[in-house]
C-alpha positions as CSV (number, residue, x, y, z in Angstrom):
1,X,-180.4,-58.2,-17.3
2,X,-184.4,-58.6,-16.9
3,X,-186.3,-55.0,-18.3
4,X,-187.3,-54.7,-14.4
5,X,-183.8,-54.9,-13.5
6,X,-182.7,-51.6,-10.8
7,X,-186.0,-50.3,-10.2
8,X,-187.1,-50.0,-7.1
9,X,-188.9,-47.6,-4.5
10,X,-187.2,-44.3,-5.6
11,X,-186.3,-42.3,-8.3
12,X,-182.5,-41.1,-9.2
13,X,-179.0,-42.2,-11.2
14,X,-177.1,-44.9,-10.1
15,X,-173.3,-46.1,-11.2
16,X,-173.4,-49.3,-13.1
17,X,-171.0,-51.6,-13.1
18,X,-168.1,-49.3,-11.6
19,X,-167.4,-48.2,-14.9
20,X,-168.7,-45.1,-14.4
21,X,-171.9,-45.1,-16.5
22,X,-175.6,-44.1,-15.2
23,X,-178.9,-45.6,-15.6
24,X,-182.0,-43.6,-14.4
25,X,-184.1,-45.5,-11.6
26,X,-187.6,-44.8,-11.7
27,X,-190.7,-45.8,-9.4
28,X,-191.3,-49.4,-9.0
29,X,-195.1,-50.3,-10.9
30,X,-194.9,-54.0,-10.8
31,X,-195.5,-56.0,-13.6
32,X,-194.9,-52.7,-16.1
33,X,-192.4,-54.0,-19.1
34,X,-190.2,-50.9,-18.8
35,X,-189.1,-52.0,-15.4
36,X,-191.5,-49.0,-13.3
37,X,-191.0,-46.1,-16.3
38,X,-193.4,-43.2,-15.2
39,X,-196.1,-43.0,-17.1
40,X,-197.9,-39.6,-15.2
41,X,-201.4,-40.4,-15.5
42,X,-201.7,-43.8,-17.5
43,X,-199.0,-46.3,-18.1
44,X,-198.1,-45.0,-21.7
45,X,-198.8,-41.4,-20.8
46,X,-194.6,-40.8,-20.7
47,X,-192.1,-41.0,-23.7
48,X,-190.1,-43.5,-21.3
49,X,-192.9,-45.9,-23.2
50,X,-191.3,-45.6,-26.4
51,X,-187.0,-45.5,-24.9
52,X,-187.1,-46.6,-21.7
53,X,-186.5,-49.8,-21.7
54,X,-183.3,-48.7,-23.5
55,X,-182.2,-46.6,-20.4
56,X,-182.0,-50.5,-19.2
57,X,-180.3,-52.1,-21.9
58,X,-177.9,-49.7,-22.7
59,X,-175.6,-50.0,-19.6
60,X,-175.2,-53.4,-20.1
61,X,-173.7,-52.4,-24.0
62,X,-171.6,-50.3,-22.6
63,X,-170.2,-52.1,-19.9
64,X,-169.2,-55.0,-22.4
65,X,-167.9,-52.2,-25.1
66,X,-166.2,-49.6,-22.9
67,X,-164.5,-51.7,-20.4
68,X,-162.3,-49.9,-17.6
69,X,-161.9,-46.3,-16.7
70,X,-164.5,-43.6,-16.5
71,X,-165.4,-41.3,-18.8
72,X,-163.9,-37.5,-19.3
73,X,-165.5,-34.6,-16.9
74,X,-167.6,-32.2,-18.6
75,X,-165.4,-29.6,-20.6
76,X,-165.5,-26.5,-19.3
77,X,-164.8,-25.0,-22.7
78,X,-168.1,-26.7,-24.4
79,X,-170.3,-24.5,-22.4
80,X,-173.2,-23.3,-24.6
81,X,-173.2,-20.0,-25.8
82,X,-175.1,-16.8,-27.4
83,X,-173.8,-19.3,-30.6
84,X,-175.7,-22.8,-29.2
85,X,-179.1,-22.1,-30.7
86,X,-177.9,-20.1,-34.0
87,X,-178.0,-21.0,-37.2
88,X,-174.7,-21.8,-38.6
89,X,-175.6,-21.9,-42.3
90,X,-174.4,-25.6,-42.7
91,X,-176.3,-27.4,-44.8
92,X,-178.2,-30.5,-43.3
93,X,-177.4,-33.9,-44.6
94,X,-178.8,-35.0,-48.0
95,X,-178.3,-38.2,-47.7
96,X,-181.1,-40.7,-45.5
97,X,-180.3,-44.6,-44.1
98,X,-184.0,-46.6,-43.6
99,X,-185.5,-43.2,-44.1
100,X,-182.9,-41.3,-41.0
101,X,-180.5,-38.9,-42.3
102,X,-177.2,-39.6,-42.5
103,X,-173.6,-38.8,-43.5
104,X,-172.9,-36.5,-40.5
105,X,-169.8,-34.3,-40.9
106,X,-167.1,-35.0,-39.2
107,X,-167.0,-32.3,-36.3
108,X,-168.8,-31.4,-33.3
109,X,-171.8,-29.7,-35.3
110,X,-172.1,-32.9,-37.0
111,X,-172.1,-34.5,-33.8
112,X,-174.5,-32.8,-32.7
113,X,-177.1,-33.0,-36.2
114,X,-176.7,-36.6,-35.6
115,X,-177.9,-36.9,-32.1
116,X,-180.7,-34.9,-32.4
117,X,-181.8,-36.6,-35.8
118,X,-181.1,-40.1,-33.7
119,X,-183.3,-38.5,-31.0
120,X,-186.7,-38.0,-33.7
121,X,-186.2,-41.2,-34.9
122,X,-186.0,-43.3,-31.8
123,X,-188.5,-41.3,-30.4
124,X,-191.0,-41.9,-33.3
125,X,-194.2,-44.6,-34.4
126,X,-191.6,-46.8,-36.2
127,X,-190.3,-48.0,-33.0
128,X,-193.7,-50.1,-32.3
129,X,-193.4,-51.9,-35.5
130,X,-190.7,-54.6,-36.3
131,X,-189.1,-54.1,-39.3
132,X,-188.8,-50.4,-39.2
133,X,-187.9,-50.7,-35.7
134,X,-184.6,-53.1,-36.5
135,X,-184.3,-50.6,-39.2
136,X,-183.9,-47.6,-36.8
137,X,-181.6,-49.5,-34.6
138,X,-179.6,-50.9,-37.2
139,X,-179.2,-47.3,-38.4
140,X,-178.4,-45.0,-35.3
141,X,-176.4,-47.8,-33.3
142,X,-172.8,-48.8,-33.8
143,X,-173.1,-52.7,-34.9
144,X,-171.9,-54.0,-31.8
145,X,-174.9,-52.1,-29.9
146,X,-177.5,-53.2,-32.3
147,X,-176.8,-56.7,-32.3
148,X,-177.5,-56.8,-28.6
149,X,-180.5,-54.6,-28.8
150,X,-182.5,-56.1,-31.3
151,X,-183.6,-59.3,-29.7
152,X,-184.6,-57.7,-26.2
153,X,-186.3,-54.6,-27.8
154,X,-188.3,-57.4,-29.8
155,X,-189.3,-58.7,-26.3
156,X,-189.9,-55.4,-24.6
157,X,-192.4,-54.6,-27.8
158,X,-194.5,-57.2,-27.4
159,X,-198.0,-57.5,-28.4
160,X,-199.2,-57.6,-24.9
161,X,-197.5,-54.1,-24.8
162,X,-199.1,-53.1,-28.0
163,X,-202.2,-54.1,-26.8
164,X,-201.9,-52.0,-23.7
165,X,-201.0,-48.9,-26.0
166,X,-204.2,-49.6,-28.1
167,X,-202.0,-50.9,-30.9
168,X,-202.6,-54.4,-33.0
169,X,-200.1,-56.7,-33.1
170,X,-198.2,-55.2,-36.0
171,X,-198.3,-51.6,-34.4
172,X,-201.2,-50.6,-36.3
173,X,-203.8,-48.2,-34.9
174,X,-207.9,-48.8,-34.6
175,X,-209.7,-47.5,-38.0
176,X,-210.2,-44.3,-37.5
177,X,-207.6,-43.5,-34.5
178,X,-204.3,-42.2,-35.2
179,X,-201.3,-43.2,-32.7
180,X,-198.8,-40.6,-31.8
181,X,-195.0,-40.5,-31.0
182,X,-192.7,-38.0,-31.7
183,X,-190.0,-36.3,-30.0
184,X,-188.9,-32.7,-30.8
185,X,-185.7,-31.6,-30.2
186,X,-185.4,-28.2,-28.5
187,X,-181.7,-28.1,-28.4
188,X,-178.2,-29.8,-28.3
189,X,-175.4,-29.6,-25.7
190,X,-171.7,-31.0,-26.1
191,X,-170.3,-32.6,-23.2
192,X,-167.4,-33.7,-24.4
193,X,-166.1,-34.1,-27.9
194,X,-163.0,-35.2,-29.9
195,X,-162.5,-36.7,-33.3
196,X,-163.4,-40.7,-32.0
197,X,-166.2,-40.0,-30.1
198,X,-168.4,-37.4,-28.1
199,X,-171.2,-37.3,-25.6
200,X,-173.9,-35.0,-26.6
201,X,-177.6,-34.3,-24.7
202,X,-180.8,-33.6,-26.4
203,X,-183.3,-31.5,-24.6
204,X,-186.5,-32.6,-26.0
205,X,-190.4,-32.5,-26.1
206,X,-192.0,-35.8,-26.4
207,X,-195.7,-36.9,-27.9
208,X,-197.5,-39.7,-27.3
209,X,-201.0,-41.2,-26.8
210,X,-203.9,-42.1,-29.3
211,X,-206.0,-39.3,-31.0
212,X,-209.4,-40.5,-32.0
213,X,-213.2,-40.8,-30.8
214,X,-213.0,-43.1,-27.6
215,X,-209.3,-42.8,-27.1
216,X,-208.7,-43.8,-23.3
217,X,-204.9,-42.3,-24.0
218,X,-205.2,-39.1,-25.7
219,X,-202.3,-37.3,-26.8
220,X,-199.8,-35.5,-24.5
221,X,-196.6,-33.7,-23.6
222,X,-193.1,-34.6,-21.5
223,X,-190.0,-33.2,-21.6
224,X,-186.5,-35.0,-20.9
225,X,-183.0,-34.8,-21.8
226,X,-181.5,-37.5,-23.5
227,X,-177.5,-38.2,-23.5
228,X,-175.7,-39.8,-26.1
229,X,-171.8,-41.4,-26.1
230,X,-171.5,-41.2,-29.9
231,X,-168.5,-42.8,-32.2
232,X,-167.2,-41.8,-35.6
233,X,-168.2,-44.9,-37.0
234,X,-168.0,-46.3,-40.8
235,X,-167.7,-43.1,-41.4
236,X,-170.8,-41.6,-40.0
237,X,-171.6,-40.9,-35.7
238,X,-173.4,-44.0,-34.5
239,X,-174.6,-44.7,-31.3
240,X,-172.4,-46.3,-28.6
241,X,-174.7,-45.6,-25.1
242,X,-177.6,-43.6,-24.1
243,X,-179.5,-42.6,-21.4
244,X,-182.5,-40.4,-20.1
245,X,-183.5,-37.9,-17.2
246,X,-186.5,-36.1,-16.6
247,X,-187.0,-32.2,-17.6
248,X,-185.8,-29.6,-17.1
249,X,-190.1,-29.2,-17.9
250,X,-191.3,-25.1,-18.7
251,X,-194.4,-24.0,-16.9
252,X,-197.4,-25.5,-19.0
253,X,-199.3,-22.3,-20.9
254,X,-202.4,-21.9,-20.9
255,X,-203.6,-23.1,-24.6
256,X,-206.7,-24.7,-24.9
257,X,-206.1,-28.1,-25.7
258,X,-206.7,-29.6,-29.1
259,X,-209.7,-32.0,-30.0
260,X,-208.9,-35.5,-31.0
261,X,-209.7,-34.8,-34.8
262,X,-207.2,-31.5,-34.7
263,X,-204.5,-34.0,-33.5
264,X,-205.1,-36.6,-36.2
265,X,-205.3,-33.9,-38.9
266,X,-202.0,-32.1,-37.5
267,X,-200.2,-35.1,-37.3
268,X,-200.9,-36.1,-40.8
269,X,-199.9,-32.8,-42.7
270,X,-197.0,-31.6,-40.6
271,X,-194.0,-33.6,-41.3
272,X,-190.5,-34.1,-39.3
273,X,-187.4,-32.0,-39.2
274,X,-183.7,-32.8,-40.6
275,X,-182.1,-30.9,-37.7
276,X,-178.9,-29.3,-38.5
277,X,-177.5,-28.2,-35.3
């Protein structure tokens, strides 16, 4: 499958290859490597920059992993709750894979912990470089999915593409610029769930653009909802599938917007979360 592969004019879901599974299809923009990913107002203005190009590849792993039959319906019974956003005095994990926690419990809260630590790492800087990129993947995806990732993720982070983001070749930003990508999780939500596998969806802020003097991409917001089909795995929830879909976005505020030099400094001294639920 080519990165441009399914997008066209319009946006919306599509089934792919009867199997029941959904890719999002987003505005066509030509030559873009993410196959017409929105970018708002500049082509890496969007988190779809740093994932969207697996929202592509992803159906294609599942189709040769899942085979027949269609997934389970929503249960009713995993509607969220007064309970969803409390703290459930679990301890996170303590132990980390290629720097990404790991050693999820095996339950739905775990579950749930692991997509939403699989969410911040997929969603951060590592991505743009290679060997902590395989590293990521290698980490969060079931061994099957990784080995078919790698190579066209290579391809899709290319250093044309760098280039375009204001990265060198090896991901690295201009002396005296500092590249941003991070995605915050807001929330969790089980779709479905059982001891072999589960389907959870991250609601989620993402950040990206380039803070520093002369940055033609400064830094800003989006919010999407990312789904996961998860599998107990080696003993740990690894990724099987996962896709993306816009929002549901709040109404912006009315905060002043930070300098570039408040956005480097930030980014430096506030770290990353281990989410627990």
């Amino acid at each position: 499958m080519s990165l441009g592969d399914g997008a066209s004019g319009g946006g919306g879901e599509e089934e792919y290859g009867g199997v029941g599974q959904t890719r999002t299809r987003l505005p066509d923009r030509g030559n873009d490597v993410y196959g017409g990913a929105r970018r708002g107002r500049s082509s890496s203005r969007s988190l779809v920059t740093v994932v969207g190009v697996v929202v592509l590849l992803i159906a294609a792993i599942a189709f040769a992993n899942r085979g027949g039959g269609s997934p389970s319906s929503a249960d009713g019974n995993n509607r969220p709750d007064s309970t969803s956003t409390a703290a459930s005095g679990t301890r996170p994990v303590q132990s980390k894979q290629a720097g990404i926690p790991s050693g999820f419990a095996h339950d739905q809260q775990g579950a749930e912990s692991a997509a939403a630590n699989y969410a911040v790492a997929l969603g951060s800087d590592g991505m743009f470089k290679t060997d902590s990129r395989h590293g990521i993947v290698d980490t969060v995806y079931t061994p099957v999915a990784a080995s078919k990732l790698q190579g066209p993720m290579d391809q899709a982070y290319s250093i044309s593409f760098l280039s375009k983001l204001g990265l060198d070749a090896s991901g690295n930003a201009p002396a005296g610029n500092t590249f941003v990508s991070r995605t915050i999780p807001v929330g969790t939500k089980v779709t479905r769930y059982d001891a072999s596998d589960a389907k959870i969806a991250v609601w989620y802020m993402g950040l990206i653009g380039m803070s520093g003097k002369g940055s033609t991409d400064p830094v800003s917001s989006t919010w999407k909802t990312w789904a996961f089909e998860l599998q107990w795995s080696h003993n740990d929830w690894k990724i099987v599938s996962d896709s993306q879909t816009d929002g549901p976005a709040p109404i912006p505020g009315d905060d002043k917007a930070a300098d570039s030099d408040e956005i480097s400094k930030a980014i430096e001294e506030y770290g990353g979360f281990t989410y627990a639920r």
